[in-house]
VOBA-1610 file (N, C-alpha, C; in pm, whole numbers, padded with zeros to 5 digits, always signed):
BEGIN
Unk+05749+11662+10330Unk+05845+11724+10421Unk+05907+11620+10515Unk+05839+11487+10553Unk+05903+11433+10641Unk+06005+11313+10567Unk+05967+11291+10426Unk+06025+11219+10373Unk+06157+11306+10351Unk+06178+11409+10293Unk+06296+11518+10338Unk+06348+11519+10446Unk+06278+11513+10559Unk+06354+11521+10660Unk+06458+11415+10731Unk+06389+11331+10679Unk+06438+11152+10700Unk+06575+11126+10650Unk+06540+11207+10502Unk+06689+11218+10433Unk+06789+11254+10494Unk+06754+11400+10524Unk+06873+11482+10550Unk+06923+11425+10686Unk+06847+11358+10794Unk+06896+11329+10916Unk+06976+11199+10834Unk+06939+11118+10806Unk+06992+10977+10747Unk+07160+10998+10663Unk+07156+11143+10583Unk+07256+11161+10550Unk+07368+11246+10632Unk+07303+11344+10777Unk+07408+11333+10880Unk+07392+11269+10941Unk+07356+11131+10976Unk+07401+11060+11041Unk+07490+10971+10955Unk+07510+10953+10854Unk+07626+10844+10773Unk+07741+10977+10780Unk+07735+11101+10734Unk+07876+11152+10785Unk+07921+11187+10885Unk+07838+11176+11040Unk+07871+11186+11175Unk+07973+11017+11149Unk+07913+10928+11141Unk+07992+10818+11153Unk+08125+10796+11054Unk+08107+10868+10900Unk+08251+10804+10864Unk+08385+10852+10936Unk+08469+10821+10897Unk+08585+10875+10990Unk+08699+10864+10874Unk+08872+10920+10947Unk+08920+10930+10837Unk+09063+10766+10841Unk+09103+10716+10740Unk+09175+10630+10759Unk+09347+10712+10702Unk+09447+10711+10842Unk+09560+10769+10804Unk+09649+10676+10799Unk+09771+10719+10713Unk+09890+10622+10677Unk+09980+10681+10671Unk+10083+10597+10696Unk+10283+10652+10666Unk+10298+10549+10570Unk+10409+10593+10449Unk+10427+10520+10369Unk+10587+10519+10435Unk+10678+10420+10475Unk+10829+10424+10518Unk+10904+10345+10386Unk+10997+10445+10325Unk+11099+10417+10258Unk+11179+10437+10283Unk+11320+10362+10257Unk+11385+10415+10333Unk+11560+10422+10208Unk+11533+10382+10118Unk+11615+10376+10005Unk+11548+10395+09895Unk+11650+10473+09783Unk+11594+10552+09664Unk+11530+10436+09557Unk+11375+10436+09467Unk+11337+10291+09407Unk+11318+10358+09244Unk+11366+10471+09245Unk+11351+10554+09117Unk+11487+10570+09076Unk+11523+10554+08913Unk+11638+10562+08881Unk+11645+10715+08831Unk+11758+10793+08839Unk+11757+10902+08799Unk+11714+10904+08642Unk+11661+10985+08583Unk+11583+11057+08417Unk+11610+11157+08454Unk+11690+11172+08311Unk+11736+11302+08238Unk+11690+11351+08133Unk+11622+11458+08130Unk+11573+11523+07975Unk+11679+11581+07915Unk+11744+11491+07793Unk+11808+11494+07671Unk+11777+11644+07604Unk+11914+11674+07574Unk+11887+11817+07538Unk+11824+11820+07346Unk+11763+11942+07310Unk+11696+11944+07188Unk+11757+11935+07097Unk+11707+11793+06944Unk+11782+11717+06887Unk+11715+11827+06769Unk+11811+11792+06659Unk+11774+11886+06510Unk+11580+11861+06464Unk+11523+11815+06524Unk+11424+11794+06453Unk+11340+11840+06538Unk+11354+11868+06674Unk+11307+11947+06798Unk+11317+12087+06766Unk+11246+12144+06694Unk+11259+12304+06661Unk+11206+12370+06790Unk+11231+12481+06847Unk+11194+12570+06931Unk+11313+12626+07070Unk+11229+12654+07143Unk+11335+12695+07246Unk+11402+12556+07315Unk+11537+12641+07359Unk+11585+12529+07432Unk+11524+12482+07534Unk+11565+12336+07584Unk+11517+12361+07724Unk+11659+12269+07805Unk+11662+12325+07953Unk+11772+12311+08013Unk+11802+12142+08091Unk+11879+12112+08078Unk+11897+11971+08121Unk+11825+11917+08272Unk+11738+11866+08301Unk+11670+11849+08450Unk+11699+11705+08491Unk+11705+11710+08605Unk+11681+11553+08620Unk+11567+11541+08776Unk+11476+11432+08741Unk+11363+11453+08835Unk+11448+11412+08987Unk+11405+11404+09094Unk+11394+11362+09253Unk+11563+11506+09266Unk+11513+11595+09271Unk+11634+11714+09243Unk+11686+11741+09400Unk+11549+11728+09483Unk+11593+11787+09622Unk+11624+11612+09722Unk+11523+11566+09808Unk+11524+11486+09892Unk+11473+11365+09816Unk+11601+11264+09754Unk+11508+11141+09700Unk+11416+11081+09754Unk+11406+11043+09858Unk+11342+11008+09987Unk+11197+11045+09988Unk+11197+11173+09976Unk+11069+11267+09980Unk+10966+11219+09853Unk+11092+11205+09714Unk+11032+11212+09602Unk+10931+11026+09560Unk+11018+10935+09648Unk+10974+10887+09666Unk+10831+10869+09686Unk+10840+10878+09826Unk+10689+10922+09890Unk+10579+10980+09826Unk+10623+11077+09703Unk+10507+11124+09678Unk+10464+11118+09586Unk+10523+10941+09498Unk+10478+10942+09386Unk+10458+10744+09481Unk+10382+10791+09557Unk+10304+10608+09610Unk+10126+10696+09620Unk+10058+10592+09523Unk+09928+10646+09525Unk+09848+10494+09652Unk+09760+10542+09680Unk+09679+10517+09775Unk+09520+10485+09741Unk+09462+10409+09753Unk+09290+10389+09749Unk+09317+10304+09842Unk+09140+10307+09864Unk+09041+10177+09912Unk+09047+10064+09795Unk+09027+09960+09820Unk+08983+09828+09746Unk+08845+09792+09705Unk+08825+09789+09608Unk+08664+09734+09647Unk+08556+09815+09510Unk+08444+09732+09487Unk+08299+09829+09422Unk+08278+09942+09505Unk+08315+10051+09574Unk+08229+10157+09687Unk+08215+10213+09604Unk+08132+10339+09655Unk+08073+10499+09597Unk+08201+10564+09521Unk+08169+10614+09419Unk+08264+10717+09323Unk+08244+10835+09276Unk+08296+10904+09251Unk+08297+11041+09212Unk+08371+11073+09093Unk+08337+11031+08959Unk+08398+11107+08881Unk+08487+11239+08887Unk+08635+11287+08829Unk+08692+11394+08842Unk+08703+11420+08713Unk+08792+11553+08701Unk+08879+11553+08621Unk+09008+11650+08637Unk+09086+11572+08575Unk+09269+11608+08586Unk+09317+11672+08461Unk+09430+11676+08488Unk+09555+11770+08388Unk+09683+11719+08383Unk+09728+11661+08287Unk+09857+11609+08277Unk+09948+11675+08187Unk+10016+11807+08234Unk+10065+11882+08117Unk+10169+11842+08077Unk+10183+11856+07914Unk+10340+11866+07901Unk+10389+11989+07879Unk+10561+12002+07935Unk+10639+12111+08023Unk+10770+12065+08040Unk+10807+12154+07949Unk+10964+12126+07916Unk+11016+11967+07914Unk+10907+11929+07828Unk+10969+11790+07745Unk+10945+11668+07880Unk+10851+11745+08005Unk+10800+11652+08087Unk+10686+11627+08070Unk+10642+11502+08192Unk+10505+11543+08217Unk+10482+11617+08369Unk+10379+11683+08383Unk+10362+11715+08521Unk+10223+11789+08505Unk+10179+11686+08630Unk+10255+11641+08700Unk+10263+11493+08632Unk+10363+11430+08717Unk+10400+11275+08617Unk+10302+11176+08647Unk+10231+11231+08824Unk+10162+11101+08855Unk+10013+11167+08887Unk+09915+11063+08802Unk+09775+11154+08827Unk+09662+10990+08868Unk+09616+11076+09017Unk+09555+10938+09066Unk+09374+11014+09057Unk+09309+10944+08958Unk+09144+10969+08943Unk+09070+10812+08976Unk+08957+10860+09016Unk+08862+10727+09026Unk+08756+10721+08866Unk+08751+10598+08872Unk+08704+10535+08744Unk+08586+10597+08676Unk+08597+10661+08557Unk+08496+10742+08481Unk+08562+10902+08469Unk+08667+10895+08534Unk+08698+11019+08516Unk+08776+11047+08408Unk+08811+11200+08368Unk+08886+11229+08230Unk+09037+11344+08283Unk+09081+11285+08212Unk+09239+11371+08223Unk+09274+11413+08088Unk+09299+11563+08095Unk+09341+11664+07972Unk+09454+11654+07958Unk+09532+11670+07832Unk+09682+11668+07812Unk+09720+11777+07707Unk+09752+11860+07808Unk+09801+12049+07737Unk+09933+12037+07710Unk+09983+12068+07586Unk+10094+12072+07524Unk+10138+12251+07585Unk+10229+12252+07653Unk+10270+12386+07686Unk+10447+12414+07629Unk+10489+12327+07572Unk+10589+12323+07490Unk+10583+12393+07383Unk+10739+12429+07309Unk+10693+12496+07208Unk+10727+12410+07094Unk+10713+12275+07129Unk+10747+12148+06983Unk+10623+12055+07017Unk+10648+11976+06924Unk+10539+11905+06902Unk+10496+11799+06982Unk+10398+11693+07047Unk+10410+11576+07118Unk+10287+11520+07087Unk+10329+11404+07070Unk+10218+11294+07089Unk+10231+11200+07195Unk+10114+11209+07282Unk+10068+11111+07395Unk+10043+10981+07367Unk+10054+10890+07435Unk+09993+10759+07415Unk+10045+10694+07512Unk+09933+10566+07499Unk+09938+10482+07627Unk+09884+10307+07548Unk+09995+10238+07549Unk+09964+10083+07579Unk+09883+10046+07661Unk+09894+10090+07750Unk+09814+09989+07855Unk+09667+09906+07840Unk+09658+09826+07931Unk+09564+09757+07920Unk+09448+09795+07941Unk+09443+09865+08078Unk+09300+09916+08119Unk+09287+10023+08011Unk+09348+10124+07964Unk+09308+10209+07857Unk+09469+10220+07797Unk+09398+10232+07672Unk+09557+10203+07528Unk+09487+10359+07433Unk+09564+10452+07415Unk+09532+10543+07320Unk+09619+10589+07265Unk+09600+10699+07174Unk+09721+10750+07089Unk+09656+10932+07006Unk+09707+10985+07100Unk+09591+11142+07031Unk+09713+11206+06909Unk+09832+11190+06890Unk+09873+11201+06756Unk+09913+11343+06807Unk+10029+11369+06669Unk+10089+11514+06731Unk+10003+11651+06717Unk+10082+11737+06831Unk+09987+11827+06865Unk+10072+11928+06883Unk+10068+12077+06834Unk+10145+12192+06881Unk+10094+12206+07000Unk+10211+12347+07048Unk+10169+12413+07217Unk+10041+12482+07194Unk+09977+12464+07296Unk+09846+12560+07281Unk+09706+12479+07261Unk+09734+12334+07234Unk+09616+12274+07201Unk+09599+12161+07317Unk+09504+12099+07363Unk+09537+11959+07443Unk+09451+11911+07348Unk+09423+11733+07456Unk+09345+11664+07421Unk+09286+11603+07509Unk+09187+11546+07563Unk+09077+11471+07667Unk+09111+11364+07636Unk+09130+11237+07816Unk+09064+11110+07725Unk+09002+11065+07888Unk+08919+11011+07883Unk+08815+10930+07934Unk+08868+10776+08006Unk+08877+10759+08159Unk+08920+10627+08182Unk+08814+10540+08279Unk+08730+10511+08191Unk+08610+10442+08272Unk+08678+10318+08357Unk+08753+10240+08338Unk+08830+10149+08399Unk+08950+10158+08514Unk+08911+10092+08644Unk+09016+10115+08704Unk+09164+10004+08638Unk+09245+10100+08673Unk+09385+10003+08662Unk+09554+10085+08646Unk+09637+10051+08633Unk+09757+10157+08578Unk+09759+10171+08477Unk+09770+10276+08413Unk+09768+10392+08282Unk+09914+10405+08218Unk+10046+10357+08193Unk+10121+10462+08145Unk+10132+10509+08075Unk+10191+10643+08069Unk+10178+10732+07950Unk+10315+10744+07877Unk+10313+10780+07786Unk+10466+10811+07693Unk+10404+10918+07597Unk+10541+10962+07530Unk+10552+11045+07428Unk+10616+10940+07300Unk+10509+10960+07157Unk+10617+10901+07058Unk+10736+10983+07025Unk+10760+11079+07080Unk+10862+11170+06982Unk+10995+11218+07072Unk+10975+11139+07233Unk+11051+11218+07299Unk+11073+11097+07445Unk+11111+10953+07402Unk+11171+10872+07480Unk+11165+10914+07630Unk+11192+10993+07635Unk+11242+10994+07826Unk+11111+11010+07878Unk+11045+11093+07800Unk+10847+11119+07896Unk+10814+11013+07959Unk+10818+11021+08074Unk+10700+10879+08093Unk+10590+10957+08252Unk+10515+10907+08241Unk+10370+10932+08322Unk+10289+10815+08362Unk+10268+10847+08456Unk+10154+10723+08553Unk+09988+10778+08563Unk+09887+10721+08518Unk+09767+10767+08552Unk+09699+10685+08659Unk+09716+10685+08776Unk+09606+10555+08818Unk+09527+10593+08861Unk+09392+10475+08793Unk+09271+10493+08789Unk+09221+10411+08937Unk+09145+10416+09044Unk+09102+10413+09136Unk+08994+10328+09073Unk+08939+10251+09185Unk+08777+10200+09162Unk+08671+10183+09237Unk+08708+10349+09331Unk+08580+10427+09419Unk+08667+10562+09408Unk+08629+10675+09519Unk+08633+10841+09506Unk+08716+10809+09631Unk+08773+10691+09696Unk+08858+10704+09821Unk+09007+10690+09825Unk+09112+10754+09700Unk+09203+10777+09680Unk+09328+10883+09748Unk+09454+10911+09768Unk+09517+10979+09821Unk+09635+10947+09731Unk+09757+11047+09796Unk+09890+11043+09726Unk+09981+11077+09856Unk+10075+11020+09906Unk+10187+11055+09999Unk+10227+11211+09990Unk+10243+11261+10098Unk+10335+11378+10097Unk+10487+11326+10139Unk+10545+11469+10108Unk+10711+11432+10118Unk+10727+11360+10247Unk+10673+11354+10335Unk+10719+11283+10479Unk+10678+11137+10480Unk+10583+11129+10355Unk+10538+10964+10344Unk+10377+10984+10433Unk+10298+11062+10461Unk+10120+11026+10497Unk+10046+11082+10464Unk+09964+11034+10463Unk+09823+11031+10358Unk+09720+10994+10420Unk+09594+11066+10426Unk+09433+11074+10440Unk+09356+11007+10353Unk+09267+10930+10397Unk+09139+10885+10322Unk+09053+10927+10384Unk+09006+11027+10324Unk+08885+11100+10440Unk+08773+11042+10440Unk+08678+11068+10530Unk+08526+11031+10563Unk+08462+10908+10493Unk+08541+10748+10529Unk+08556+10689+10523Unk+08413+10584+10575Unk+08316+10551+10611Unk+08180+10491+10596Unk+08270+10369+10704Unk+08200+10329+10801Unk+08245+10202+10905Unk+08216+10097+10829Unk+08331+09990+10852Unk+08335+09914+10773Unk+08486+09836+10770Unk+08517+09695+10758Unk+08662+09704+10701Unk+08727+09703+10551Unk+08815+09750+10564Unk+08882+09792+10406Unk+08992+09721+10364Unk+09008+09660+10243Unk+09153+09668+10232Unk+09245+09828+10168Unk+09313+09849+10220Unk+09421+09939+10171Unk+09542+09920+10092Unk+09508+09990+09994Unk+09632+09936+09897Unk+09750+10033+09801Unk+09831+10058+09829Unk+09958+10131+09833Unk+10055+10067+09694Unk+10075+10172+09561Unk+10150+10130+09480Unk+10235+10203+09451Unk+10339+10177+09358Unk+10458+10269+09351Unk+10470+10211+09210Unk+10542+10272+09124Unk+10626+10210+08999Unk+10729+10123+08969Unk+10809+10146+09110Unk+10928+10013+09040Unk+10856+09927+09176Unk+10847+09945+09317Unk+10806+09857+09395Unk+10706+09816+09378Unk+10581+09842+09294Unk+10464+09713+09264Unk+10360+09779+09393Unk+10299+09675+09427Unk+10156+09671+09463Unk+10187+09636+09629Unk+10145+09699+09750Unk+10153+09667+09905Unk+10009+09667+09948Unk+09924+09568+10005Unk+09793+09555+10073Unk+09820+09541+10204Unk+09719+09640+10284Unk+09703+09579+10390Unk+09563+09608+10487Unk+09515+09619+10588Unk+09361+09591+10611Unk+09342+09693+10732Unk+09237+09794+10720Unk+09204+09884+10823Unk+09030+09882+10814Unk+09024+09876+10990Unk+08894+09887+11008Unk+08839+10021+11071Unk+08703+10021+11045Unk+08670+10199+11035Unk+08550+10169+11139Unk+08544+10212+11284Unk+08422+10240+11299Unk+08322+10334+11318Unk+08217+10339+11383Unk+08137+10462+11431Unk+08215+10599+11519Unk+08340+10500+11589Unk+08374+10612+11703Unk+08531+10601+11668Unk+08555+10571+11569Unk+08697+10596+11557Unk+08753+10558+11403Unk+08807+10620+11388Unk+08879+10560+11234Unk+09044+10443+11261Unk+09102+10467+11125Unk+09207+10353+11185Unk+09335+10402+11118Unk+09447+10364+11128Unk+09576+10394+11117Unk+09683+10294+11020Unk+09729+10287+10913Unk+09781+10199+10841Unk+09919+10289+10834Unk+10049+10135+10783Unk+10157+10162+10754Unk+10233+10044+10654Unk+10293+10152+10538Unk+10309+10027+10474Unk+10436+10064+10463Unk+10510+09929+10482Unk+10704+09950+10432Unk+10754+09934+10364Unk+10760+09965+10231Unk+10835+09927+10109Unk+11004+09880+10105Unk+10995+09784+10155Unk+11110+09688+10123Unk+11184+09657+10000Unk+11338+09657+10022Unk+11396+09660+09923Unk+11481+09469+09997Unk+11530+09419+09888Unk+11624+09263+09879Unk+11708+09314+09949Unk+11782+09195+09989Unk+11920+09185+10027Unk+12006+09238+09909Unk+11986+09240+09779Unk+12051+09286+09660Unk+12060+09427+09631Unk+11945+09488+09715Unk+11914+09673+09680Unk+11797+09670+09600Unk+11757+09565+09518Unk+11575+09531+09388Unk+11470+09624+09527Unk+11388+09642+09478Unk+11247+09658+09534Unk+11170+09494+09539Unk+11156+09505+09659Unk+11037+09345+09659Unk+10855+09366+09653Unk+10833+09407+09562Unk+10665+09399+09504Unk+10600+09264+09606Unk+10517+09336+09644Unk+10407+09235+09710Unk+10269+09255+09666Unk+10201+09156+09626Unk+10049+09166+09560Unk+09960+09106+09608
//
């Protein structure tokens, strides 16, 4: 009983102390080029589907909420698992942020055919075509960026990033984001996007307070995105 008890005090006292680390992501010009889903070609049997093009309302916003967020580092993890559907010849959602070991499903909710796959380095797969109604699992023990494509349907594209602890986030439309209950300590923080690349920067966490980060995604004198690593 007292070895129990030792525990349980030992383990509120590590979550009395973590705290949470908050951020603004500031953009301030559009870093996504407009995509258009191409309307259905003769070999695309099924229903139509209607011409979309993604960032529809506040580019700005859309921005923001496709910049994923972790800690840096070996810490504690938590396996998940996600859903990357396809939906009307998209993905969605497009951007799926898990920590390392986790698995993401891919549900065909279309009424044509698709095959998933991914080059990438940290994980490269290919689950082959699939009607609506079926998915497929895959497993990303490795942290790193994931992209995804369709062989049959060019415009798909999808981001998986894999984390390498359970201390991940994603921007909301206003650009901030939580890393909750965060262990004292300093961190690096690290902020990515797709066309702007990789932003680090360093927050310290202590017993009586957490800490506050901001990262600015800068664009050239030309209008480019400037990637910092």
């Amino acid at each position: 009983m007292r070895v129990l008890a030792a525990v349980i005090t030992a383990t509120c006292v590590s979550a009395l102390q973590a705290a949470d680390i908050e951020g603004t992501l500031v953009i301030k010009r559009r870093l996504t080029r407009p995509s258009v889903t191409a309307s259905v070609g003769p070999y695309q049997r099924g229903a139509a589907v209607p011409l979309a093009t993604d960032a529809a309302g506040d580019p700005l916003a859309f921005e923001r909420t496709h910049v994923a967020v972790w800690l840096e580092g070996d810490l504690p993890t938590a396996p998940a698992t996600a859903s990357m559907q396809q939906k009307d010849r998209s993905f969605v959602p497009d951007l799926v942020i898990v920590p390392a070991g986790s698995t993401v499903s891919f549900p065909n909710g279309d009424t044509v055919f698709h095959n998933v796959f991914s080059l990438s380095k940290p994980k490269s797969f290919d689950l082959g075509n699939y009607p609506r109604g079926q998915t497929r699992v895959v497993s990303f023990p490795k942290p790193g960026i994931v992209f995804v494509n369709c062989r049959l349907h060019p415009n798909m594209t999808g981001v998986i990033v894999v984390t390498p602890n359970k201390w991940r986030a994603r921007g909301d439309s206003a650009g901030h984001f939580t890393l909750h209950d965060v262990p004292p300590g300093t961190y690096t923080v690290v902020a990515w996007h797709k066309t702007a690349g990789y932003y680090r920067t360093t927050a310290r966490v202590t017993a009586e307070a957490g800490a506050t980060v901001e990262f600015l995604i800068p664009l050239s004198a030309d209008g480019s995105p400037m990637a910092r690593r």
